[in-house]
Structures are given as structure tokens and as C-alpha cells.
N, C-alpha and C positions, 0 to 999 in steps of 0.2 A: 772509811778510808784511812789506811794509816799516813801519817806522817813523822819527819824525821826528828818534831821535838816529842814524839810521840815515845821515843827511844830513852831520851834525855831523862824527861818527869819519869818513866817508868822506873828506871831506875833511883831518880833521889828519891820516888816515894816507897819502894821497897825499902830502900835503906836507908832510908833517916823521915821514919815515919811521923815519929811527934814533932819533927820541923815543920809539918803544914798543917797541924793543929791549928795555931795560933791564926791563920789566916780567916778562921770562922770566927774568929772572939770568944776562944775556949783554950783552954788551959789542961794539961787534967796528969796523975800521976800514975793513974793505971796504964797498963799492959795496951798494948796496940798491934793492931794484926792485920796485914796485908789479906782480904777475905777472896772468893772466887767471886766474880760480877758478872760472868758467863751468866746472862737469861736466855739460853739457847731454848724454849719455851715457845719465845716470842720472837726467836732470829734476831736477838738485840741482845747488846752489853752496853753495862754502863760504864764511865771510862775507868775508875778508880773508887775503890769502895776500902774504908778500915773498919776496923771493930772496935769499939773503944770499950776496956772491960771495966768497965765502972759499974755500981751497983743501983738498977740494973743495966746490962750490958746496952748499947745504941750502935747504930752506924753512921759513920760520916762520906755519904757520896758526893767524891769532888768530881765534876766536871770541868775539864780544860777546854776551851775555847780560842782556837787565833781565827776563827774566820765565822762569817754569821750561818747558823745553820737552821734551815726553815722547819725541823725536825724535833730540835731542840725540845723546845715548851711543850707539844703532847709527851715528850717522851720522858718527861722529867715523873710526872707525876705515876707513869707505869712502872718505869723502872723502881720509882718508892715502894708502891702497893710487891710489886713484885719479891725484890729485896727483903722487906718487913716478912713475907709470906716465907719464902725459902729458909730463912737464919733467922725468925723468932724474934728478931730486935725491929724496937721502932728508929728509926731513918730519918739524919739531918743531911738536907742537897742544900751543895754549896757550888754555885757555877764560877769557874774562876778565866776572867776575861782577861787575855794575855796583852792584847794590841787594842787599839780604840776601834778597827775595822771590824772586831767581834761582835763590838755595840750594837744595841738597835732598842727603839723608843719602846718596841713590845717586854723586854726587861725590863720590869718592875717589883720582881722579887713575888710576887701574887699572875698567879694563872686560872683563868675561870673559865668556864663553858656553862651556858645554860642556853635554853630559848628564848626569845623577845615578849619582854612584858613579864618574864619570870624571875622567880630567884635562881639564880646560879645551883645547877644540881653539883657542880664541881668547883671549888676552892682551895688550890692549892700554893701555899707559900713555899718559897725556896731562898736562900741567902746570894746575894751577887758581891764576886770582891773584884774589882778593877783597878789590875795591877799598875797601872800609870796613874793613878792617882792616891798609892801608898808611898808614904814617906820612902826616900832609900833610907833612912835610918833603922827603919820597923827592918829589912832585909837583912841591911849589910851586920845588924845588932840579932837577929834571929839566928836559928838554926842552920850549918852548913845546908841542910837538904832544900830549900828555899834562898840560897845565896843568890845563886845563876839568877834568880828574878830581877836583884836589883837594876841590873841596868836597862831595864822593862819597867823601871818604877820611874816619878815623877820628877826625872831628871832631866837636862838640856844634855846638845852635844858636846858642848865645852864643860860640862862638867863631868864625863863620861869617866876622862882618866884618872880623876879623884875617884871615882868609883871602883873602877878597876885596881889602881892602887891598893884600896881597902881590901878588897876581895883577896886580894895574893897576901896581905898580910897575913888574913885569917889561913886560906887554906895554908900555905908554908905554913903558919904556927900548929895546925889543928887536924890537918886532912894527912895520912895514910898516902905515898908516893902514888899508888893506884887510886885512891879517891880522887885524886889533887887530878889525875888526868881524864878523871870523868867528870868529875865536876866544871873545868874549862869545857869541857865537849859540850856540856851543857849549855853553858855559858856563851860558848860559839854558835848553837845551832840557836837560842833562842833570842839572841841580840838579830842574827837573819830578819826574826819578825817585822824591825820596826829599822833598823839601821843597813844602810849600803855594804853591800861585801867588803868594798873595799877600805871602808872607815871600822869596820869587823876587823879584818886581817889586820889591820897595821896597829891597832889596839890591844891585838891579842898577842903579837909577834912575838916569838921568843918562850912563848907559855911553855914551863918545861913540862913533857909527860900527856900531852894534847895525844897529838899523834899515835904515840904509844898505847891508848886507851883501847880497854876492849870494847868499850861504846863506840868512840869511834871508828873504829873501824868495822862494827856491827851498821853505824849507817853510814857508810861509805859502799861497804859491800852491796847492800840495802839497794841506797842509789843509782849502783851498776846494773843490778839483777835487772830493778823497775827499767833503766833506759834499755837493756837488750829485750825486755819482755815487749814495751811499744816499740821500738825497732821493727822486731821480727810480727808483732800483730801489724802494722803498719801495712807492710811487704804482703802477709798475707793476704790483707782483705784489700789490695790495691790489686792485684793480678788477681782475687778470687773472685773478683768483681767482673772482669773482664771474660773470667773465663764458665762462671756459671748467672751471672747477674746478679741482683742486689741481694744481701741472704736477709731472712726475715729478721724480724725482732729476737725472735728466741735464739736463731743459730747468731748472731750476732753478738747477744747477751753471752751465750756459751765461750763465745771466742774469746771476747774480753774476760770471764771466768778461768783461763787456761792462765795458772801461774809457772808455770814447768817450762822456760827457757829452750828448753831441747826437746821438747813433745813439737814448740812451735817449730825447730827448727824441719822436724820434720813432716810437718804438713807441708810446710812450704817443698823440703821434697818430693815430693808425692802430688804436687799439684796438680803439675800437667798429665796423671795417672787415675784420676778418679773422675767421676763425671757428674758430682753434684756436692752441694756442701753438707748434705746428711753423709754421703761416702766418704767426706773429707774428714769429718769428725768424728768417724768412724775408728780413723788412722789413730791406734793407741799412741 
């Protein structure tokens, strides 16, 4: 499922790759490369994958995390085998926990499966950074692509605007008028995680070039599309109910599957026109 810091990282980590280097406790001065992480194979991606061309070349899979996902841990160790298999390089996973609500006691950086009373036929290690317990110094001192973290890092509220202060230093000194209003965009969708809208908004107030942004406005549109898509799924499966009964699992699953805004608009025309929910989904 996407989400809307989902926008944010994608962005710094296209473009200011070796800024989330360093959150592994690596350095490096070779070439880095945004790789494909599509394991359409297995109907799974993993979120973010580099290439670091060092001799020999590796991968570094970050996982981003703001909420616990029970998925997680088997899929850590597929997506490695997987990755290693397609692009030839061996695989460092690095899970990066955004909000403390990500946590859970089963992160331990080691994942095992075996049967009882046996050795483990699977062992697999993976690195954990949790960003609320990183200095803001490591942040606000790193890379602009890793800025937006700081105020996600091991700070209070009242220290929030020293933070923010810093931040505008750097970006005005350093960031491109377009960077500067994606990098706030960042900065505003991923403070959401852990802080009130309204203690967001009036911290951020005045950000020049926010607005502006072609992120933002990429998840604002975003946001629009998703509220008319449940909208209009809403509507449908509330009257489709009425009028054929409950629809199974599958036609269900399909309905929720319809990303196309004006496909939904028109089943809902055509409702009172068809006489079962296979004819209704029939409706191109």
C-alpha cells in the first residue's frame, strides 16, 4: 500500500543517494545507483534498493517502516535471496524504523525459522536503524537527502524549532529553489508520523517553495484521487448490496482493485441496469 511519505523518501533517495549511506554505518566513495526492486516473480517489491559499485559491486536494501507490518520478517529474507539472484551482487537489508509505533520485540536484526528441537534451517541477519533514537546532530550534520529525518530523531517538542531553524539554514545555504520545496514537503509529510497537524503547520509556516513543489503537489493530487476512489467504492458497494446482495470475496477484492476514478463513476451508472455483480464488472 502506498503512502504519502512514500513520495517524500522516494524522492531524496533518488536524488541524494549517498545521504542514506551512512545510516547503515558505511561510508563509501564509489558510484551509487538507484537499481529496479520490481520482484514481479513473486508479486512483491522491495521498498528501495542501491547499488554500491565498489569492488565487488553489493546492494544496500533499505526498508522504510512507519507502521508494524506482520509481513515484514519472511519477506526480508526473499526479497535478499531474490535481489542477490537477479543483479549478481550480494545484499545488505537495512530496515529503517521511522516512529516508535513501527517497533515490535520480533526486531532483533536475526530471523530464524527452523522446526522444534532443531537447528534453524534458516538464519537470516538484517541491520535495524531507529530514527528516534539518532542524535539530530548525525541528521541535521549529514546529507540534505536524510535532513527531513531530523525532526523524527531523538528530539522533544520544545526543541523542535531549534531544529527546524537548522534545517532552513542548511537548505537556503545548499538546496536548489526546487530542492528547498521538496525537501520541506518531506519534511512536512514525515513530522505527520509522530507530531499533531497543527503543531506541523505552524512550524512550518511561511516555508517558502512548499507549495510550489512538484512533490507536493504529486501527494496532494495523490490524496484527492484515493478520497474520490473510496468515495465512489463506498456508494457503489452500499446500493450494490441492496440491489444484488452481499458480492463474494473475489468480486469484492476486484472492486477494491479498480483504481480508475471514472470506470467507478460508471458502474455506479449503470447500477440500476444490470442484474448481478459479474454484469456489473463487466461494465468497462
Amino acid at each position: 500500500m502506498s503512502h504519502p511519505y512514500d513520495a517524500s523518501t522516494k524522492y531524496l533517495l533518488q536524488t541524494r543517494l549517498a545521504d542514506w549511506l551512512p545510516l547503515s554505518g558505511r561510508t563509501t566513495t564509489a558510484e551509487l545507483h538507484v537499481i529496479d526492486a520490481d520482484l514481479a516473480t513473486v508479486t512483491a517489491a522491495a521498498d528501495r534498493v542501491l547499488k554500491v559499485c565498489e569492488e565487488p559491486p553489493w546492494l544496500l536494501h533499505l526498508e522504510l517502516q512507519a507502521s508494524r507490518d506482520p509481513d515484514l520478517l519472511p519477506n526480508l529474507p526473499a526479497y535478499n535471496i531474490l535481489l542477490e539472484r537477479r543483479h549478481g551482487a550480494l545484499v545488505r537489508t537495512v530496515v529503517v524504523l521511522l516512529r516508535k509505533s513501527a517497533d515490535w520485540p520480533e526486531l532483533t536484526g536475526t530471523f530464524e525459522r527452523g522446526f522444534r528441537d532443531e537447528p534453524p534451517y534458516l538464519v537470516f541477519h538484517y541491520e535495524i536503524v531507529r530514527v528516534w533514537q539518532i542524535s539530530p546532530e548525525v541528521l541535521l550534520g549529514g546529507g540534505l537527502g536524510i535532513l527531513a529525518l531530523a525532526p523524527l530523531s531523538a528530539v522533544t517538542e520544545d526543541e523542535l524549532p531549534g531544529v527546524i531553524r537548522r534545517m532552513d539554514e542548511r537548505i537556503r545555504a545548499e538546496a536548489t529553489p526546487d530542492e528547498a520545496g521538496t525537501l520541506w514537503t518531506a519534511a512536512d509529510v514525515l513530522m505527520g508520523l509522530r507530531y499533531p497537524r497543527q503543531l506541523v503547520t505552524q512550524l512550518l509556516q511561511g516555508v517558502h517553495g512548499m507549495k510550489e513543489s512538484v512533490t507536493y503537489q504529486a501527494i496532494v493530487e495523490e490524496g484527492e484521487v484515493k478520497g474520490m476512489l473510496r468515495a465512489r467504492l463506498d456508494v457503489l458497494l452500499k446500493y450494490g448490496r441492496r440491489q444484488f446482495g452481499t458480492p463474494s470475496a473475489d468480486t469484492e477484492a476486484a472492486l477494491r482493485g479498480i483504481t480508475d476514478p471514472e470506470r467507478l463513476a460508471r458502474l455506479i451508472d449503470v447500477l440500476l441496469d444490470v442484474s448481478s455483480w459479474d454484469e456489473l464488472l463487466a461494465t468497462p
